[in-house]
N, C-alpha and C positions, 0 to 999 in steps of 0.2 A: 282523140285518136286511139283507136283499140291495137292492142298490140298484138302480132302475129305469133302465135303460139308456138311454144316452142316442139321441138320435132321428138318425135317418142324415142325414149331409149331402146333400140332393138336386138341388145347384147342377151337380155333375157327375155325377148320377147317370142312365144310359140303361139301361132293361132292354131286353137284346138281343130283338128282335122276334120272333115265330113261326116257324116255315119258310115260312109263306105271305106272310109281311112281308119274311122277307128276298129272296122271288123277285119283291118288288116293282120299280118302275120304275125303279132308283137309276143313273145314269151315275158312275163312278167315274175319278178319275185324271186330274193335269194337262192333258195335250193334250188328254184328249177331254172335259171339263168347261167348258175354254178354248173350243174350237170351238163346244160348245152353247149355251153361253153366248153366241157372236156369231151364233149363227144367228137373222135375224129368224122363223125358219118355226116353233123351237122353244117350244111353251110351257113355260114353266117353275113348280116349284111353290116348293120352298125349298132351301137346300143349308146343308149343315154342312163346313167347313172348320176347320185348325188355322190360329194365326197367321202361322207359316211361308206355307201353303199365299197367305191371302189376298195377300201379297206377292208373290208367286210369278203370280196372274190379275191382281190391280191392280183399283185399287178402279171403273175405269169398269163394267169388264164386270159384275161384285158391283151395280154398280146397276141393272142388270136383276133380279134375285131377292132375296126376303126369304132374307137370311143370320143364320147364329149360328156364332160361333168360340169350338171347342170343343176340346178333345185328342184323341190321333189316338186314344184305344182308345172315344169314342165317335163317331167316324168308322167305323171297324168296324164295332160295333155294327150298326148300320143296313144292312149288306150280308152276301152272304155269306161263308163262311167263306174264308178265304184271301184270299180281294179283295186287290189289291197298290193301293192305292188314294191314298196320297201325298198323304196329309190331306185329301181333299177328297172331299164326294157330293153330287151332283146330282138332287133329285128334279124328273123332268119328265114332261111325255105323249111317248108315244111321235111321230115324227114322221108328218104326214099324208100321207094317198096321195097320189103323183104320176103325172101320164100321161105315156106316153113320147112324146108327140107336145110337151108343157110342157117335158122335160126337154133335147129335143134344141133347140137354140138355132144357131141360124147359126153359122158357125165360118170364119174364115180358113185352117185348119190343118185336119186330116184330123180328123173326127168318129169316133173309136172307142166300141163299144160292148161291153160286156161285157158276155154271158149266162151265164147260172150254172145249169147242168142238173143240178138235186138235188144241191147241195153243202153238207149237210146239218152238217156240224163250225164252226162261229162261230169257233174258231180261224184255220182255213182261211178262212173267207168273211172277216174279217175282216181277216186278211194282204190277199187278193186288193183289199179296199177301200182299204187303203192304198196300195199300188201303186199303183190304179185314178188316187186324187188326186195321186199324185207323177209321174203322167204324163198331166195332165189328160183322164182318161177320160168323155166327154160322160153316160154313164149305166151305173149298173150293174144290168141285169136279173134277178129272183129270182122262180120261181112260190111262189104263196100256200102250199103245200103240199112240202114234204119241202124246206124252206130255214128258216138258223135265224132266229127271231124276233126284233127288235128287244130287245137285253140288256147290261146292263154287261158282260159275259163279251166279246160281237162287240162293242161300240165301243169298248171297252179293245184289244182287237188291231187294231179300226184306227187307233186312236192320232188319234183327231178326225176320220179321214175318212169316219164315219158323216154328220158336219152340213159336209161339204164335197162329196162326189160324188152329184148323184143318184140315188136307189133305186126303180126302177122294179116295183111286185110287180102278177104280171100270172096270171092266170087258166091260161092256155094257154100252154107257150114255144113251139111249133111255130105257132101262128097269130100269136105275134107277130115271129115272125124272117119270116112272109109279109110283115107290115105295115112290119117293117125293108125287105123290098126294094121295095118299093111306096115307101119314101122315101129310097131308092138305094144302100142298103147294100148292101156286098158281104161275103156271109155264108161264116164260114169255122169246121169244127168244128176244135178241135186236138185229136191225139189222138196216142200213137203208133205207130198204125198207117198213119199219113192218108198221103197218096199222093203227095205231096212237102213241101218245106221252106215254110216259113211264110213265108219271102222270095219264094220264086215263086209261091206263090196269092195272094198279093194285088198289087194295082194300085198307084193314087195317089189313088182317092178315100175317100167314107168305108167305116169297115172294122165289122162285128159278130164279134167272136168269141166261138164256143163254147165253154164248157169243161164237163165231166163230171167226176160224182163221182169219187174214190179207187176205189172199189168198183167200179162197175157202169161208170163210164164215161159218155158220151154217148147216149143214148137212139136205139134205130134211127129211131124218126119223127122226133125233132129234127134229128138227124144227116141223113136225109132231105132235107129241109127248108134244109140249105147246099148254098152253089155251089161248096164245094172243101171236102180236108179235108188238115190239114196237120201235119204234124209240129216237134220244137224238135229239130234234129241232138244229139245225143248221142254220148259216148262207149257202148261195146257194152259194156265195164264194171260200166254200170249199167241195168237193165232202163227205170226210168224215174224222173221226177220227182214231189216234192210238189207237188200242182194250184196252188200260191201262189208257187212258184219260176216255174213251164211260165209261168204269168201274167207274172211279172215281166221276165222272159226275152224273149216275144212282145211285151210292150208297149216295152219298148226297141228292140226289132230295129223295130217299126213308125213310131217314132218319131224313128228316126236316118233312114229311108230317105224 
C-alpha cells in the first residue's frame, strides 16, 4: 500500500512569479530600499526582507511598510533573474511626476542641471544618477521617450539616488533647455567634438549640461539649442569616455571651480 505523501510545508514556500510579475515594480537592494523607504514622495506597497537585511535598514524606516522576513531564495523569487538584491525587495509605485520649475529650489551654490538626450542603458542613466546626488545636482532631466523607465535594474545602479535627486521627464528636451534659459541657465552640450574645455564655457552661475547617448550622441536640435559646446580634455589614447565617467568628470570640475 503507497502512502500518501505528505503535504508541502508552505510557511516558506514562494512560487516564483511569471515574467510579467517579475518585470513588476520591485526596488531591490540596501541603499536603494533605504532611500525609498525615507522618501516622503514614495508610495509604498510591501517589502520582503531577510533578517540580516532588517538590521541592516533598522526598524524605523520598516515602519513605513507592511514587511515579512523571509529567506534570501524568496527575496529572489519576486525579482528578476539575477537581481544582486541583498535580502531585501521593495514593492512600491513608481515615483510621481515632477515639474522642473518644483524641482529647481533656490540654491546658495551653483544650480546644475543635468539633461539626458536618449540615454537609453539604465546602467548608464543610473551611474549618471548617482553621481548627479554625490555632487548635489539640482535635477536630472529625461524625455518621456527613448530614456529608461523607472526599474530595480536603474535604481540599483543608482544606489538610492533615484529617491534623492530629482527626475525631471519632459515632453521636448529642446524646448525645455529654452525654458532652462528663461530661468538663467547657461546651457552647455559636452561632446567631444565641442569647441573647448568644459572649464572655459562656463561662468559662475547656474549651469544645464547636455549629455548624449553612446551611439548617436547629442541630437543636432538639442545641441542647437546650447550656448557652448564643450569638451572633458582627454588623453589622444583614448578615443573617448563612457557618458557616466564624461558626467562624473564634468560635475567635479564644476564644482571645485
Amino acid at each position: 500500500m503507497s502512502r500518501k505523501p505528505a503535504p508541502k510545508d508552505r510557511r516558506h514556500f514562494y512560487p516564483r512569479p511569471d515574467a510579467k510579475a517579475a518585470e513588476g515594480h520591485w526596488l531591490y537592494g540596501l541603499h536603494t530600499v533605504r532611500a525609498a523607504l525615507a522618501n516622503p514622495r514614495r508610495k509604498l506597497k510591501r517589502a520582503m526582507l531577510t533578517a540580516r537585511a532588517v538590521e541592516e535598514i533598522g526598524s524605523k524606516l520598516l515602519g513605513r511598510v507592511r514587511h515579512e522576513v523571509v529567506d534570501g531564495d524568496a527575496v529572489a523569487r519576486v525579482l528578476p533573474s539575477g537581481a544582486v538584491h541583498q535580502g531585501v525587495a521593495l514593492s512600491c509605485e513608481p515615483l510621481p511626476k515632477l515639474d522642473l520649475e518644483d524641482a529647481l529650489v533656490l540654491s546658495e551654490r551653483r544650480r546644475i542641471v543635468l539633461v539626458l538626450d536618449q540615454i537609453s542603458d539604465p546602467h548608464n542613466a543610473g551611474a549618471i544618477l548617482r553621481t548627479a546626488a554625490a555632487f548635489a545636482v539640482s535635477a536630472v532631466v529625461v524625455q518621456d521617450r527613448n530614456a529608461p523607465p523607472e526599474s530595480g535594474a536603474l535604481a540599483k545602479a543608482a544606489s538610492g539616488a533615484l529617491d534623492i535627486v530629482p527626475v525631471v521627464t519632459v515632453v521636448n528636451i529642446a524646448r525645455t533647455l529654452e525654458k532652462l534659459a528663461d530661468l538663467g541657465f547657461w546651457r552647455v552640450a559636452l561632446a567631444g567634438d565641442g569647441d573647448t574645455s568644459l572649464k572655459e564655457a562656463v561662468g559662475a552661475g547656474d549651469v544645464a549640461i547636455v549629455l548624449g547617448s553612446e551611439g548617436s550622441g547629442i541630437r543636432k536640435l538639442v545641441r542647437e539649442r546650447c550656448d557652448a559646446s564643450a569638451f572633458v580634455p582627454i588623453d589622444a589614447a583614448m578615443e573617448s569616455l563612457n557618458v557616466s565617467n564624461a558626467a562624473a568628470i564634468a560635475l567635479y570640475e564644476l564644482r571645485r571651480s
